[in-house]
C-alpha positions in Angstrom: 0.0 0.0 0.0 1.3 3.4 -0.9 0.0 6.6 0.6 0.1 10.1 -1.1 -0.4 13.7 -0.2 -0.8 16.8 -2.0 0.0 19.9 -0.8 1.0 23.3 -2.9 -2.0 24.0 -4.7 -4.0 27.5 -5.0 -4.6 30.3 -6.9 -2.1 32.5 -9.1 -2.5 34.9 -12.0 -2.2 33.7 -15.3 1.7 34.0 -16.1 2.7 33.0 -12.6 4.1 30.3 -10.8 3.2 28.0 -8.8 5.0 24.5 -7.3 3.3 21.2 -5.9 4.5 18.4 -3.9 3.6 15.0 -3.2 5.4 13.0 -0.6 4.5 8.9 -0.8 4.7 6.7 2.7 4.1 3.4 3.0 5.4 0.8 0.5 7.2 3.2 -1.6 10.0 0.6 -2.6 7.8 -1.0 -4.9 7.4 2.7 -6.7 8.4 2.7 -10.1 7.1 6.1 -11.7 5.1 8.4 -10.0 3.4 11.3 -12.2 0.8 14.1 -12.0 -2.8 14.3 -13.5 -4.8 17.3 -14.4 -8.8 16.7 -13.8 -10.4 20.2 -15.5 -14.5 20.3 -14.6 -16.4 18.0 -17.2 -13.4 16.9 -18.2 -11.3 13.0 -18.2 -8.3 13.5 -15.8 -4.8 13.6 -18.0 -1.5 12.6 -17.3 0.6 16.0 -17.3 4.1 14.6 -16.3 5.5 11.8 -15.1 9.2 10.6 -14.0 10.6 7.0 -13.0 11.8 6.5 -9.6 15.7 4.9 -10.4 16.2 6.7 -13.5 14.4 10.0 -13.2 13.4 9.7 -17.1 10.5 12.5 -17.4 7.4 12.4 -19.5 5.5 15.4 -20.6 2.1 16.5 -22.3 2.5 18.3 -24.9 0.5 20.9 -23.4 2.9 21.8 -20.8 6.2 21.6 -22.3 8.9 23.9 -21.7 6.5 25.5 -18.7 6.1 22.6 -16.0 9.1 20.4 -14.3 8.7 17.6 -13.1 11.2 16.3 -10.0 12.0 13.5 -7.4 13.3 13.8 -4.0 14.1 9.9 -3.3 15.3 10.6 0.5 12.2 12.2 1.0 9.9 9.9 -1.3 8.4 13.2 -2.6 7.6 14.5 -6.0 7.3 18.0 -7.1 5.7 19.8 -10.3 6.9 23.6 -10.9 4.6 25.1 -12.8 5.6 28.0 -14.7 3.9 30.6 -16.9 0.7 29.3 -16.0 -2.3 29.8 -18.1 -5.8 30.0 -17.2 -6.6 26.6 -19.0 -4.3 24.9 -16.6 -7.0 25.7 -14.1 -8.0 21.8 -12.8 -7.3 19.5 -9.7 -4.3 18.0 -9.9 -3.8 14.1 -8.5 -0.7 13.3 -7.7 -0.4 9.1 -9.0 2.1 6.2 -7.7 2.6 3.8 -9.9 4.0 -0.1 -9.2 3.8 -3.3 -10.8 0.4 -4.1 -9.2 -1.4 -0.9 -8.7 -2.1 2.8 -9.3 -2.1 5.0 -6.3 -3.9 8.1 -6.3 -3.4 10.8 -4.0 -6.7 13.2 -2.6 -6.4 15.8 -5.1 -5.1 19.7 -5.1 -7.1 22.7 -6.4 -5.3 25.1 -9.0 -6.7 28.0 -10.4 -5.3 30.5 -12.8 -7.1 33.7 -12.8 -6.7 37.6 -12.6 
C-alpha cells in the first residue's frame, strides 16, 4: 500500500508560478514512476508529467512543455511539479499518481486555479 499527499495547490494569476509536492509513505519501494494528473470540470483527468523512480526519465504532455518540471526527492519519497507561466486553461485538480507493478495510487487531489 502506498499513501500520497498533496499539498501546494492555490490560486495565481495567469503568467505565474506555482510548485506542488507529493510525498508517498508506505510501501514506496515497490514505486516505479510516479506522475501528476490534471482533472479540468467536465473533463477526463490527464496525465501531465511523469518521471521514473531509479532513472528520473520524465514524461510530458505536450501541453505543458517547456513551462512545467517535473522532479524527485528519493530521501524524502516526494515529487514536485513547478509550474511555470501558467495559463488560465491549466485551471484543474491536480492528482498526484504512484505507480507499481500491481497498482495505481492516487493521491486526494489539489485545487489550482489560474485567474486575474
Amino acid at each position: 500500500q502506498v499513501m500520497l499527499v498533496e499539498s501546494g495547490g492555490g490560486l495565481v494569476q495567469p503568467g505565474g508560478s506555482l510548485r506542488l509536492s507529493c510525498a508517498a509513505s508506505g510501501s514506496t519501494f515497490r514505486i516505479y514512476a510516479m506522475g501528476w494528473y490534471q482533472q479540468a470540470p467536465g473533463k477526463q483527468r490527464e496525465l501531465v508529467a511523469r518521471i521514473t523512480w531509479s532513472g528520473g526519465s520524465r514524461y510530458y504532455a505536450d501541453s505543458v512543455k517547456g513551462r512545467f518540471t517535473i522532479s524527485r526527492e528519493n530521501t524524502k519519497n516526494t515529487v514536485y511539479l513547478q509550474m511555470n507561466s501558467v495559463r488560465p486553461e491549466d485551471t484543474a485538480v491536480y492528482y498526484c499518481n504512484a505507480r507499481t507493478g500491481e497498482s495505481d495510487y492516487w493521491g486526494q487531489g489539489t485545487q489550482v486555479t489560474v485567474s486575474s
